[in-house]
N, C-alpha and C positions, 0 to 999 in steps of 0.2 A: 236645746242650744248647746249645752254642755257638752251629750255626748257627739254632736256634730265637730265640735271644739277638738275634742279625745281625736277622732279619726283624721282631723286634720290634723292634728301634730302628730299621729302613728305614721300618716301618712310622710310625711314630713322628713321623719325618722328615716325611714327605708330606701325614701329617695337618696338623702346623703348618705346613710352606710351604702348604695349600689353605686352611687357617683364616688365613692372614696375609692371600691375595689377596681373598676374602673380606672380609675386613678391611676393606683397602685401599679396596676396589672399596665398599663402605659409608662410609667416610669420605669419598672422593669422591665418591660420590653427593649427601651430606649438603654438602660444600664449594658444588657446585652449584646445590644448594636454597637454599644459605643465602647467598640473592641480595642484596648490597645496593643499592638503588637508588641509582645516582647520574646526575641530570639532567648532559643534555650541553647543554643551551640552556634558556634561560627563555622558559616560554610565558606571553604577556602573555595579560591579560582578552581577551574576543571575539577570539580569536588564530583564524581559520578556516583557515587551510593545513594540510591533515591532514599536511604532509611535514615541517613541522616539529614535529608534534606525536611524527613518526615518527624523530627524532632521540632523542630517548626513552623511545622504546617501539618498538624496531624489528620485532620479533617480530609486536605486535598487527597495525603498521601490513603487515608484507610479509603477511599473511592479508588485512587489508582490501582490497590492492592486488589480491586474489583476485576479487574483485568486478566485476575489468572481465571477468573471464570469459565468455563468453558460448556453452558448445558443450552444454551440457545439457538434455535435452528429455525429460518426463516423460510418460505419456499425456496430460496435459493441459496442464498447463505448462512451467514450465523457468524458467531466464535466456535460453532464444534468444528473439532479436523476431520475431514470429508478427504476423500481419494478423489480428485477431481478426473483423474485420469481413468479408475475404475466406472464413474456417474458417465463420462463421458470419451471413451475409446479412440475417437476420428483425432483428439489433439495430440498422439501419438505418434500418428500419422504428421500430421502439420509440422509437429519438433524433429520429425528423422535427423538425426545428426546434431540435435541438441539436447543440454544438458534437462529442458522441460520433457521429454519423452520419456525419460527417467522415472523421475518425480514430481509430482506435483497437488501438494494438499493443499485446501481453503485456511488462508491465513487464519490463527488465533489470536487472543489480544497479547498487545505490547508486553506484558508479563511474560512471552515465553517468546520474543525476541532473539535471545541469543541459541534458547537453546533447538529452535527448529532451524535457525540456521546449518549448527553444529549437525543436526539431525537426519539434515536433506540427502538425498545421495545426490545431489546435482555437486556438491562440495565435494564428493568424493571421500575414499579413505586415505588420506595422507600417512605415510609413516615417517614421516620425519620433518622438523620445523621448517623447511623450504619445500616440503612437498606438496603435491596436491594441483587438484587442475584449474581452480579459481586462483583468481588474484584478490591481494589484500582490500582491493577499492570494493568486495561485495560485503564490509562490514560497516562500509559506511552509515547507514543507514539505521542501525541493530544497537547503536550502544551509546550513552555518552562520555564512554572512556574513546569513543572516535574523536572527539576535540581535544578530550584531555592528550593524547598521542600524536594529532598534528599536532599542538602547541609545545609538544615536546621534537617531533621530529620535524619538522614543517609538514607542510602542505603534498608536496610532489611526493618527499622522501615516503609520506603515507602510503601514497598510491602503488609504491614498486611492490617488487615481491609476490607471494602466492599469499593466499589464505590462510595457510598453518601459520603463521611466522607472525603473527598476532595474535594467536592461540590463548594463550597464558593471560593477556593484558584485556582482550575482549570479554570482563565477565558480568557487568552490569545492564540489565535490558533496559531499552528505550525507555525513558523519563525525566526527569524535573529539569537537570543542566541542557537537555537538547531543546529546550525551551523557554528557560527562564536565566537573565543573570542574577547570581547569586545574592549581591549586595540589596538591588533596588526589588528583585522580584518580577523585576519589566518583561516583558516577552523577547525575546534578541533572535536570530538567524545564527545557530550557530554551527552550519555548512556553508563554505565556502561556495561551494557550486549554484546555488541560489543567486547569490550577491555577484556573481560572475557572470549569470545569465542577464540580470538586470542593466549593469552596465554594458554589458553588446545590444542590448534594444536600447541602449541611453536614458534611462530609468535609473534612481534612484531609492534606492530602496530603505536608507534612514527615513525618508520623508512618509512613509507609508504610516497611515493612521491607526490606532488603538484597535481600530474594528477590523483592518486588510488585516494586522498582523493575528489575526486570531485564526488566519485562515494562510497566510503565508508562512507559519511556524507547520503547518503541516506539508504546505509544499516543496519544503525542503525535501520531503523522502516520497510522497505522494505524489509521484510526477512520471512523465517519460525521461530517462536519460540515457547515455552511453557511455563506455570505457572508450575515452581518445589517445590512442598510443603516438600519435603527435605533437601533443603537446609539450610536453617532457620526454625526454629521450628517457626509457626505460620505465615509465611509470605508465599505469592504464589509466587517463586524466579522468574524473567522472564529472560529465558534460552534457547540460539540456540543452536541447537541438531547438531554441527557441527562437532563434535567428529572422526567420520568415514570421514567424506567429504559431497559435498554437491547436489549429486545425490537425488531421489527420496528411491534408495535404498537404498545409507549410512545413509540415516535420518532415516527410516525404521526399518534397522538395529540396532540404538542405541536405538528407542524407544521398540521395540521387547525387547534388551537387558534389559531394565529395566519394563521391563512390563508396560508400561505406555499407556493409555489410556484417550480421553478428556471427551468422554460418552458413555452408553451404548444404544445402538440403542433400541428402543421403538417397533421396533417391531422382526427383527432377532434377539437381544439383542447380535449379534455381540460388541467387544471393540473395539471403533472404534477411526482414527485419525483426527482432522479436520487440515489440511492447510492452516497456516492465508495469507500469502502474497509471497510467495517467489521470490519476483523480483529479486532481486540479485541473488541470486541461480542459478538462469534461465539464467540471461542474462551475468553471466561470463564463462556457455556454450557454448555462441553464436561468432559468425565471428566477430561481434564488439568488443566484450572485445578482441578476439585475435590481433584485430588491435591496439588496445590501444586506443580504446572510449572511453570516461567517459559517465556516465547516464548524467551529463550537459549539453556533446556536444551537444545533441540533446533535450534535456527537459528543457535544462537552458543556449541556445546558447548566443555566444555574439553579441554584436548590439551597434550601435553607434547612437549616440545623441549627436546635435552641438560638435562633433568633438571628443566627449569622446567615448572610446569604455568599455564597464563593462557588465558586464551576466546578462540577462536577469532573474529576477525570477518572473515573469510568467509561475511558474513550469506548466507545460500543455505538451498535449500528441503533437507529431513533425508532427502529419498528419493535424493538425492546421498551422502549420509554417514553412511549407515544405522547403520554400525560405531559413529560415534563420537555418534550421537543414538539413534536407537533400540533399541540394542542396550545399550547399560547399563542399560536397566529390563526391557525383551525379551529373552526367552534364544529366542524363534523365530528361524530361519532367515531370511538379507536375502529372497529370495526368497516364502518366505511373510508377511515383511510386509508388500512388495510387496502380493502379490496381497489382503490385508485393505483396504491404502488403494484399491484402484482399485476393489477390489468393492463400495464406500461411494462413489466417486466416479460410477462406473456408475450406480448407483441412483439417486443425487440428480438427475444430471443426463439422468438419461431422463423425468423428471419435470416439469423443472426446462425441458428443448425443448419438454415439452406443453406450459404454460404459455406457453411465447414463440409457438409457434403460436396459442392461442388469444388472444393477445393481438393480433397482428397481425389477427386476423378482427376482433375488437372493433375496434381502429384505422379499418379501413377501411371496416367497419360504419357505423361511426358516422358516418365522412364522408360515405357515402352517403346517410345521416339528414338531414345538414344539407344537402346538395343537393339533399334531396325539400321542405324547405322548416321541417323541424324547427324547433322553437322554442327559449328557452333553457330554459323551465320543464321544457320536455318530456325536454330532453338533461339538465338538472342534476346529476339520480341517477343516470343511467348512469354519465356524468363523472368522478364521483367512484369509480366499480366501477372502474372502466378506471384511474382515478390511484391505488387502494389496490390492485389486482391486482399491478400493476407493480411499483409498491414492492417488495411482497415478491418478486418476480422480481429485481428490480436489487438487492434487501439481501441474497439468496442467492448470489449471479452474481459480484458485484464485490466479497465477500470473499473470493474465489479457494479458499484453502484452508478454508474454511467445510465441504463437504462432509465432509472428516475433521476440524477441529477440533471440529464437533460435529454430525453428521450426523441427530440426532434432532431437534435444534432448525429444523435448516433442513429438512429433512425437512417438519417440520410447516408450518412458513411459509409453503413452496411449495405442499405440498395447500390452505391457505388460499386460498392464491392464483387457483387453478384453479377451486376451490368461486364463486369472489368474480366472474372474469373469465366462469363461464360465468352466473349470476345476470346481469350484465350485458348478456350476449350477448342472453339468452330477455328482459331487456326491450327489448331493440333488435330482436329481431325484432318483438313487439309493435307497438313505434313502429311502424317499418318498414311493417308490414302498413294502421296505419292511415292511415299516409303515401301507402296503394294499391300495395305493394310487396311482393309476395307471393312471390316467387324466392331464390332464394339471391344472394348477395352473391359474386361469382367471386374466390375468391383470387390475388394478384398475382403475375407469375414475378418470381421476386426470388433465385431461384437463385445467381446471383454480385453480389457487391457491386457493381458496375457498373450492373449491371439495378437493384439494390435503389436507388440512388442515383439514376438517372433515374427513377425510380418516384417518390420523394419530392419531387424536382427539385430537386436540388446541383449547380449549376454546375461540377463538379470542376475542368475546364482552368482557369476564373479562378483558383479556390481554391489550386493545384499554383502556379500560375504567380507567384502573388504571396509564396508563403511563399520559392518560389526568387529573388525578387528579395530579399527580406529577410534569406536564405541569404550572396547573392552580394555586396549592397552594407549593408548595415548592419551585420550582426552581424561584419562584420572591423573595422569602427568601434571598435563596442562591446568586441570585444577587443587593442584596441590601445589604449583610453584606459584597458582595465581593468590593462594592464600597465604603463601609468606611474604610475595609482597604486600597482600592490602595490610596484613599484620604491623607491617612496617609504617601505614601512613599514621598521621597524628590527626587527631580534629582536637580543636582548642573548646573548652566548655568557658562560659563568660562564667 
């Protein structure tokens, strides 16, 4: 009886010492959670230095510092910089007479914002603060010293001018103020051109909820847009064509509407469109936006750290982090998600080559037309086959993850496209034939981008050579007056 006695109080014992650490280990848990924010520095309005925003948020900021990462290569993407133009030759061809036939690498993350801008040759080598063959509206995008400088110059005054001529003031990459206001922390719009498009579909866009905005702070720059040189006399307006909606053919449609064109192909001399990004476009297509994803869930998911939970900005692709984006909605295996995204990527983009190759016939088709002595009546309607084929080729192409964010829609795009580009082809044989030109059109080697570039006739050595003098002698200018201004600004410590 006794020692039955003994073991029920040992017993007894052990229960409450493991119910106490328990306990404990609940309490501070909870101590943990129950974070209170206290700012170590005051961040002023248009304050762009992400490192002082990172005094107060060190957590967010040592994730975003994850950005300069660059060793991740997906089958098709990644953060590493890839020669898109070397992997792929024929979009050489497509840009004749634009500044993508140049240049074109796979974007890296936001951490190197300004400087692959700087970097590009599509920017050119400027030698002097108004020189240069871009205008100031292609930094929109790259910096949040871009609000801090509308709010100093306005809006339009932004928009004038060339690309050098912001040189010096554009030196912090894409982070905290292009997404967050300072005071509250809240997520805010702060591009103009977003909030401009909202109100032409009669939308407003304060009313947009906690969860849209987690997805509309990226649509700000992850979109199709254009430089509108009508809206402002002298300034290039940057303007979502979202007027109709936001298909491949409601954008079509407005720019058709207005005649608008970004260049004129070099060698069809087609008006042609180019597609800067349309991520959003794409992906409020897809099965996720219909469930109520944000672009965060999965590019900027949450994650915990001693006890705190806050988003990740590590903006990175989710086939990195499958655990902490895919996998909280998926109970598949990483591996078989995997293999769902690539089998959607596969598809699209076996498609998606047909199209560039018959685009590339059309291209050189056509120039054969006008070297037999074609007219403009005669070329008009192909012209435009050739300028709506592409479209939907570059609106599929340059939303990168387009194939999985919504693979039915682009999917169809693309078949349009093919349908469109060979309708064009069969009247250019037509022409052709009546031109006395009854053969085939020989397809060009264009096998490596080298060949593809002498094919269209890009000077490269000038082109190399001048962006290295702009490398070598201006941009250490521009970074040396940028650093006696920031020297100059104040942050107030509490």
């Amino acid at each position: 009886m006794k020692t039955r006695n003994w073991l029920l109080f040992i017993a007894t014992v052990v229960v409450v010492f493991l119910l106490g650490l328990l306990a404990s280990s609940i309490l501070e848990r909870r101590a943990e959670t129950a974070y209170v924010y206290k700012p170590q520095v005051k961040i002023n309005d248009w304050e762009p230095r992400n490192e002082v925003w990172g005094k107060n948020f060190p957590r967010e900021y040592q994730s975003y510092m994850k950005t300069s990462e660059s060793d991740f290569k997906s089958k098709y993407n990644g953060n590493v910089m890839i020669d898109m133009l070397e992997v792929d030759p024929r979009m050489v061809v497509l840009w004749a007479g634009y500044g993508f036939s140049k240049d074109y690498n796979q974007g890296r993350g936001h951490y190197y914002a300004v400087d692959d801008v700087r970097n590009t040759l599509r920017t050119g080598g400027p030698t002097g603060p108004d020189d240069g063959p871009m205008p100031t509206t292609c930094w929109t995008c790259k910096s949040p010293d871009v609000p801090r400088m509308m709010n100093q110059q306005g809006i339009a005054e932004f928009y004038k001018g060339k690309w050098a001529r912001l040189g010096p003031e554009i030196i912090n990459p894409i982070g905290c103020a292009d997404c967050h206001e300072p005071n509250t922390m809240n997520l805010q719009i702060s591009r103009p051109t977003l909030i401009e498009a909202f109100e032409r579909m009669g939308k407003d866009i304060t009313k947009a909820s906690h969860q849209e905005m987690r997805s509309l702070v990226c649509a700000q720059c992850h979109v199709e847009y254009y430089f509108n040189k009508k809206t402002v006399e002298g300034a290039e307006y940057l303007t979502f064509p979202w007027d109709n909606g936001f298909t491949a053919e409601d954008m079509e449609a407005y720019y058709d509407e207005l005649e608008f064109s970004d260049w004129t192909h070099a060698l069809s001399k087609a008006p042609m469109l180019k597609a800067q990004h349309p991520g959003y476009e794409t992906y409020i297509t897809g099965v996720h936006a219909a469930r109520g994803v944000s672009c965060a869930d999965c590019h900027m998911p949450y994650i915990s750290e001693g006890g705190q939970k806050f988003t990740d900005h590590h903006i990175q692709s989710p086939l990195n982090n499958v655990a902490n984006s895919c996998q909280v909605c998926h109970r598949e295996e990483t591996a078989q998600l995997l293999k769902d995204v690539f089998e959607r990527q596969d598809k699209i983009i076996e498609n998606r080559d047909k199209l560039e190759e018959l685009l590339v016939r059309a291209h050189v088709e056509a120039k054969k037309a006008w070297d037999l002595g074609a007219t403009d009546a005669q070329m008009n309607e192909i012209l435009m086959d050739i300028r709506h084929a592409q479209w939907r080729w570059d609106y599929a192409a340059a939303a990168h993850g387009a194939s999985f964010h919504s693979p039915v829609e682009i999917g169809r795009t693309i078949s349009q496209g093919i349908t469109i580009a060979q309708e064009g082809r069969i009247k250019l044989a037509r022409l052709l034939a009546t031109l006395g030109f009854n053969e085939g059109v020989p397809y060009p080697d264009i096998s490596t981008k080298a060949k593809a570039q002498e094919f269209i006739g890009l000077p490269m050595e000038k082109l190399i050579e001048e962006k290295e003098n702009f490398l070598e002698n201006l941009l250490p200018k521009w970074l040396e007056e940028a650093k006696k201004r920031e020297e100059g600004w104040v942050v107030s410590y509490n």
